[in-house]
N, CA, C and O of each residue as an XYZ file, in Angstrom:
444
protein
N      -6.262     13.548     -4.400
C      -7.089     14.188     -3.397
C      -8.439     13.495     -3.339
O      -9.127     13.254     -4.330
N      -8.674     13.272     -2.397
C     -10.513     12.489     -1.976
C     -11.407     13.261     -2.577
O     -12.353     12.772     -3.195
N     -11.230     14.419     -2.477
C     -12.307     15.474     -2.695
C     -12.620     15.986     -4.083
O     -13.626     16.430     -4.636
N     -11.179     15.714     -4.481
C     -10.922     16.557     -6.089
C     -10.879     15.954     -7.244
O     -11.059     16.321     -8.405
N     -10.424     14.276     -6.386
C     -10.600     13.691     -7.432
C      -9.249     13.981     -8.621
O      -9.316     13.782     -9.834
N      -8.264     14.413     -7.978
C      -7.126     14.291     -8.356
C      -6.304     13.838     -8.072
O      -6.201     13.699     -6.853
N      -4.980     13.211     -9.075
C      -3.854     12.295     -8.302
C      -2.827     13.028     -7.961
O      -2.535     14.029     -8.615
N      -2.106     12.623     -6.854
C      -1.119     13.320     -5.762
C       0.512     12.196     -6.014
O       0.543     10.972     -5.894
N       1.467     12.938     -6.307
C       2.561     11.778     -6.373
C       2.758     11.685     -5.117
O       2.712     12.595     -4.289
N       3.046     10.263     -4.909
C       3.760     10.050     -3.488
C       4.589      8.916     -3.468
O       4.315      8.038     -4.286
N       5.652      8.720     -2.629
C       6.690      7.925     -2.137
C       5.614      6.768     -1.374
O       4.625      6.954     -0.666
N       6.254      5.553     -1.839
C       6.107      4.688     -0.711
C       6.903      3.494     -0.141
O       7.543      2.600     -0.696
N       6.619      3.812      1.305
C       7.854      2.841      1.872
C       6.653      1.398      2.507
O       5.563      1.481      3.072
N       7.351      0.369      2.152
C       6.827     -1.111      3.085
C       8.078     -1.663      4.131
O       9.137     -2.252      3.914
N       7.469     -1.213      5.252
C       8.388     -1.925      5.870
C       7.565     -3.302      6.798
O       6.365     -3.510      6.616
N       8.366     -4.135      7.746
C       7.588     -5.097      8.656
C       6.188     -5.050      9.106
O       5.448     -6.032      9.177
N       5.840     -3.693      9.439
C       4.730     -3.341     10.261
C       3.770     -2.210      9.450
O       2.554     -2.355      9.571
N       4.179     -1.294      8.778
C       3.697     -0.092      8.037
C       3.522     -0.230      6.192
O       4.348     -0.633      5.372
N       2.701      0.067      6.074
C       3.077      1.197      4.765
C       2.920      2.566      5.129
O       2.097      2.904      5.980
N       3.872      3.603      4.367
C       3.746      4.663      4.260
C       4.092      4.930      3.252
O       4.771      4.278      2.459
N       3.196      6.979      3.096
C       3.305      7.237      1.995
C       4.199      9.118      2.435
O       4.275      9.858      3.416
N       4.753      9.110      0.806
C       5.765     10.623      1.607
C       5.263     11.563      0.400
O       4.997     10.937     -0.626
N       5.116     12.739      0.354
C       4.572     13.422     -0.308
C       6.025     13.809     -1.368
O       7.118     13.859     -0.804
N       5.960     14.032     -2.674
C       6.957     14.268     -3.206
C       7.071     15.575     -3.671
O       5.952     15.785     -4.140
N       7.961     16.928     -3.885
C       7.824     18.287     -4.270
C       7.489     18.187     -5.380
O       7.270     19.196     -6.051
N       9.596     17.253     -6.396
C       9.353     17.203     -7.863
C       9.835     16.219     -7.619
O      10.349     15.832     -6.570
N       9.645     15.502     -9.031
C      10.226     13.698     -9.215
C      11.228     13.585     -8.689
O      12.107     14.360     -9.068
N      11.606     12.509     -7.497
C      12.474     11.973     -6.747
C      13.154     13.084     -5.745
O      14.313     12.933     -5.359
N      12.581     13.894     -5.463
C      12.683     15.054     -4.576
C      11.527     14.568     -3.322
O      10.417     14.308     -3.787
N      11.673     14.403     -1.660
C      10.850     14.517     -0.846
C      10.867     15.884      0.072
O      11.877     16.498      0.414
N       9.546     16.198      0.375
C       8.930     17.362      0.553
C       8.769     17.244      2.015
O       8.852     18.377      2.489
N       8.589     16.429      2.862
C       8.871     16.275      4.274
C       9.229     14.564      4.430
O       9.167     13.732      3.524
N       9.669     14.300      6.054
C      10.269     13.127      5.984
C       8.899     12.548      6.735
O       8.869     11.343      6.985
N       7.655     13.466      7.135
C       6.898     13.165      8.090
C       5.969     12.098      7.258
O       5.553     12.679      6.256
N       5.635     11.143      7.298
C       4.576     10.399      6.059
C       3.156     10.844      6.090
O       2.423     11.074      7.051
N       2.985     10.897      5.054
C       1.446     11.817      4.678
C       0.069     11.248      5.181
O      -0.975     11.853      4.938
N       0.513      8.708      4.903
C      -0.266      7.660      5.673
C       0.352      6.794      5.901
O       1.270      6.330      5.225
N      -0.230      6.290      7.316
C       0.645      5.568      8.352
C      -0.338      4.282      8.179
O      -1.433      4.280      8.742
N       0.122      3.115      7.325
C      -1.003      2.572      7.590
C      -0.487      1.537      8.324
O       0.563      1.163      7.800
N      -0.800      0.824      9.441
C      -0.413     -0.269     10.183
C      -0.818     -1.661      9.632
O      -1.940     -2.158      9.733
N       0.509     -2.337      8.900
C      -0.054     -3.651      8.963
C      -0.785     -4.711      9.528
O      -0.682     -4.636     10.753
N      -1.564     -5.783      9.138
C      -2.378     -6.737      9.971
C      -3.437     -6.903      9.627
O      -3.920     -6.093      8.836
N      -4.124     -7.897     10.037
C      -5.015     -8.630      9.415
C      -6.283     -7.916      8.775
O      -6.910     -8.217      7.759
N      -6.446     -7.003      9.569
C      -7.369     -6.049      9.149
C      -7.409     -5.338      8.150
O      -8.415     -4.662      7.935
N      -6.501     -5.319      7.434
C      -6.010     -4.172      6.021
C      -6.461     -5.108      5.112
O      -6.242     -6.287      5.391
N      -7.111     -4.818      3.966
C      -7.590     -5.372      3.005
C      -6.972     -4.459      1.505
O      -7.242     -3.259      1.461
N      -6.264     -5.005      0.481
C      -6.078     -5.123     -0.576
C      -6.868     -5.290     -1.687
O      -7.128     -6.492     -1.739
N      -7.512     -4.568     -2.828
C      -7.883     -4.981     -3.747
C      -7.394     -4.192     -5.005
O      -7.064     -3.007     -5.031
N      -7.419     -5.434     -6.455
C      -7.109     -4.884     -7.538
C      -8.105     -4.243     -8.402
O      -9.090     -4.896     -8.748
N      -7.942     -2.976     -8.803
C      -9.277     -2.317     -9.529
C      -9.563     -2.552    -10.997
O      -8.494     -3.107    -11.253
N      -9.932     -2.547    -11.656
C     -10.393     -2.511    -13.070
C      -9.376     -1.958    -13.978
O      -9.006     -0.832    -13.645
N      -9.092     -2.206    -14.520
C      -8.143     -1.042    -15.498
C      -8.783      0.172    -16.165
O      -9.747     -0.144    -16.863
N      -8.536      1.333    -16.140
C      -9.346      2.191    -16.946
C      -8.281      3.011    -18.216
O      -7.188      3.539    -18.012
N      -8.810      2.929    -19.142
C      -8.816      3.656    -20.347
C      -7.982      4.986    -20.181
O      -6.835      5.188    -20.580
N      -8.882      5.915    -19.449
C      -8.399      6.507    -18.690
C      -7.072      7.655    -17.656
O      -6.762      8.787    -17.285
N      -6.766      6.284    -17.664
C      -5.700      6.284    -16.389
C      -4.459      5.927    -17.055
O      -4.519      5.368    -18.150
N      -3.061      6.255    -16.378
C      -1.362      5.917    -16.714
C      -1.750      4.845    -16.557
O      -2.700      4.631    -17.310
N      -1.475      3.922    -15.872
C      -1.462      2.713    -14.674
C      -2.390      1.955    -14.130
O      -3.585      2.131    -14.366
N      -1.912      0.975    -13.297
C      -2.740     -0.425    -12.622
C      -3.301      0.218    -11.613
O      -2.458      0.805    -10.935
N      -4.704      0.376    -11.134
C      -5.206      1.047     -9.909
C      -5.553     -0.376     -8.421
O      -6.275     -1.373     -8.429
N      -5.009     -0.027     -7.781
C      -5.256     -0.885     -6.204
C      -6.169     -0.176     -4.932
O      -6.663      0.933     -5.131
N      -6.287     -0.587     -4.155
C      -7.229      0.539     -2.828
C      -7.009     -0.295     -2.067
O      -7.334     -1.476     -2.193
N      -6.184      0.391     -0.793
C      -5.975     -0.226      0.174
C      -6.842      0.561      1.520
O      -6.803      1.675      2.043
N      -7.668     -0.785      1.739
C      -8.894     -0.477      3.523
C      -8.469     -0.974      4.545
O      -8.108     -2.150      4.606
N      -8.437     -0.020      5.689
C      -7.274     -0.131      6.843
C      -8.377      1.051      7.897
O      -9.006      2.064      7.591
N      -8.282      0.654      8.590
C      -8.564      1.401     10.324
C      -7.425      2.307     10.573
O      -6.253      1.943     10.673
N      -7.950      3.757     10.684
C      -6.584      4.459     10.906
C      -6.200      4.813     12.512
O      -6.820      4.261     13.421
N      -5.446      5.492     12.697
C      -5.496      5.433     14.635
C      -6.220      5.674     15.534
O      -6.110      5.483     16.745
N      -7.719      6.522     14.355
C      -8.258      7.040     15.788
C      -9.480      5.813     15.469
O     -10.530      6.069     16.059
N      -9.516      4.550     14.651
C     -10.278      3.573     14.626
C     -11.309      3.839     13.397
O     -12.101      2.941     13.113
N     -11.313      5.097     12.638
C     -11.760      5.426     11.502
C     -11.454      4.821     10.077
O     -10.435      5.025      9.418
N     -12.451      4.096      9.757
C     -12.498      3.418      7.908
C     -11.929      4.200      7.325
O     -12.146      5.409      7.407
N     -11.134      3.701      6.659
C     -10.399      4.354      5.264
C     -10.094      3.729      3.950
O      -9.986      2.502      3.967
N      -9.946      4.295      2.900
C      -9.889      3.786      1.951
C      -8.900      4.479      1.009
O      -9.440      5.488      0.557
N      -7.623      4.316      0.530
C      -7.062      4.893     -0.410
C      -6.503      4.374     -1.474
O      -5.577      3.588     -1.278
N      -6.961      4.709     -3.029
C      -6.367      4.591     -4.191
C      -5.176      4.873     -4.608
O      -4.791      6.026     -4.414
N      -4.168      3.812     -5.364
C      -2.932      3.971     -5.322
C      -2.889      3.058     -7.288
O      -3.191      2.009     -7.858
N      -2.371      4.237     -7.511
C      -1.576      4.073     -9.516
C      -0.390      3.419     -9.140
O       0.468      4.029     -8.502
N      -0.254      2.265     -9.460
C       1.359      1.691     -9.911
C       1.070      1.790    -11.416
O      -0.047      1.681    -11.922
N       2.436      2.054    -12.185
C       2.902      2.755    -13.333
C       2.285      1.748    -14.660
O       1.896      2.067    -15.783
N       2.420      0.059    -13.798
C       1.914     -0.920    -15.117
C       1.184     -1.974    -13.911
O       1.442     -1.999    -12.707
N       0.098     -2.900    -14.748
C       0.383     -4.456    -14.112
C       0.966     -5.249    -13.527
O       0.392     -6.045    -12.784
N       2.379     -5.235    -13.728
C       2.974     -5.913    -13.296
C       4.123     -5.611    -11.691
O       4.788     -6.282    -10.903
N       3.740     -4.096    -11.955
C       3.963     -3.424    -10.539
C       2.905     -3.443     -9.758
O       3.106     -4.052     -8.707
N       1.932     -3.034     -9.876
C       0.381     -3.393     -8.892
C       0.588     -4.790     -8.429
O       0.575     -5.043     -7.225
N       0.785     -5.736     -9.352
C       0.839     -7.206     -8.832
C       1.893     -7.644     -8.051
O       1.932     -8.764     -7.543
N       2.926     -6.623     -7.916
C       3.895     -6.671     -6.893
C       3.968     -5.932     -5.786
O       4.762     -6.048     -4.852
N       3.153     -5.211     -5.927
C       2.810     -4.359     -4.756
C       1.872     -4.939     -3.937
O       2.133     -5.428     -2.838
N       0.603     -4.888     -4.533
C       0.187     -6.399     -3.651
C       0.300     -7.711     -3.180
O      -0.251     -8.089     -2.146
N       1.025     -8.455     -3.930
C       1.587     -9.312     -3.477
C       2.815     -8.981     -1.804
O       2.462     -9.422     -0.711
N       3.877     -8.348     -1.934
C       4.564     -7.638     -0.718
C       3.990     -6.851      0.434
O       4.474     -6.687      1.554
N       2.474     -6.244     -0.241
C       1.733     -5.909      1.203
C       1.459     -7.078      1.548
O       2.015     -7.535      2.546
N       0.460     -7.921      0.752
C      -0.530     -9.136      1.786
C       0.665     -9.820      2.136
O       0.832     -9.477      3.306
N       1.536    -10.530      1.849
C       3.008    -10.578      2.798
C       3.236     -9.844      3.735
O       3.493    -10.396      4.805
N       3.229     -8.662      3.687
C       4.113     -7.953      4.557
C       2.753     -8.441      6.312
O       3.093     -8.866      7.416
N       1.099     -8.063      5.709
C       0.161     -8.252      6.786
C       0.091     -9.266      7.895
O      -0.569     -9.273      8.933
N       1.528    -10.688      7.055
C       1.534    -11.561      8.211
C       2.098    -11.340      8.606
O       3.148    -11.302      7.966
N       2.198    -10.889     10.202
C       3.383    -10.749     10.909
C       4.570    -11.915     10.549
O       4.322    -13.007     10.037
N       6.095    -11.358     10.990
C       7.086    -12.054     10.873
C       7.201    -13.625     11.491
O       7.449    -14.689     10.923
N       6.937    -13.329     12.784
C       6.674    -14.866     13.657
C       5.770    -15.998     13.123
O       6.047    -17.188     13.271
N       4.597    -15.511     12.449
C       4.009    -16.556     11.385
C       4.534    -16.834     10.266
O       4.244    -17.934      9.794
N       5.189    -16.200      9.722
C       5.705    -16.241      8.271
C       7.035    -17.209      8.727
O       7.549    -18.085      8.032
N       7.284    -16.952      9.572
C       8.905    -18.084     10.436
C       8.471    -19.335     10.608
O       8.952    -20.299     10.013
N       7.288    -19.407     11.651
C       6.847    -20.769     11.791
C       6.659    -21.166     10.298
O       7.418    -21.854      9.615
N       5.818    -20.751     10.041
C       5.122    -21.356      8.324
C       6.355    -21.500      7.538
O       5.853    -22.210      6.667
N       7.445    -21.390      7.210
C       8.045    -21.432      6.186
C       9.090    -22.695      6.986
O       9.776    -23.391      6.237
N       9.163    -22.939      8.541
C       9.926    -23.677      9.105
C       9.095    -25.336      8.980
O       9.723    -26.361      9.244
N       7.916    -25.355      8.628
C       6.794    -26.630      9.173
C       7.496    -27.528      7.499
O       7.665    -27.133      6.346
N       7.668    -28.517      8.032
C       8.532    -29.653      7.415
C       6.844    -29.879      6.235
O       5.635    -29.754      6.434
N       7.952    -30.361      4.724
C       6.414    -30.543      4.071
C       6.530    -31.969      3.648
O       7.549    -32.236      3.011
N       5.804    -32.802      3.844
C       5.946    -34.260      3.245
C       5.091    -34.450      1.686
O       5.111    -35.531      1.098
């Protein structure tokens, strides 16, 4: 929660264009199919890795994105270790190039 300063489990899906997140009841149980954040991939979404804290289960990330009505946002996201955060980011900033660049670019002959 933003406010509370508490952590919320949630589902998340990456697809071509989105991340989303799904609210969960109990572990591996979903609580609606509606997603809780819609975030639209593209250039504009920014990724960063946070500090590790003492603290905390897990690797902390924050992903900054413009939401639909053109409003800054910012949300903190626990992957379980390191080495999931580093894959999670890695597959978003992937996912932010659209497909048609990622086609050309991987098609351009390398000498």
């Amino acid at each position: 929660s933003k406010h509370m300063q508490h952590w919320r489990e949630r589902f998340m899906v990456l697809t071509d264009t989105h991340l989303l997140t799904f609210c969960c009841e109990s572990k591996g149980e979903f609580k609606t199919r509606k997603a809780t954040e819609k975030i639209r991939l593209g250039f504009g979404v920014q990724i960063q890795s946070l500090p590790m804290s003492s603290s905390k289960r897990g690797a902390e990330f924050a992903v900054s994105f413009r939401n639909e009505h053109g409003e800054a946002r910012c949300i903190k996201l626990l992957a379980p270790s390191e080495e999931a955060r580093s894959r999670w980011i890695h597959e978003i900033t992937k996912a932010k190039i659209p497909a048609r660049v990622r086609m050309a670019t991987a098609e351009l002959p390398i000498y």
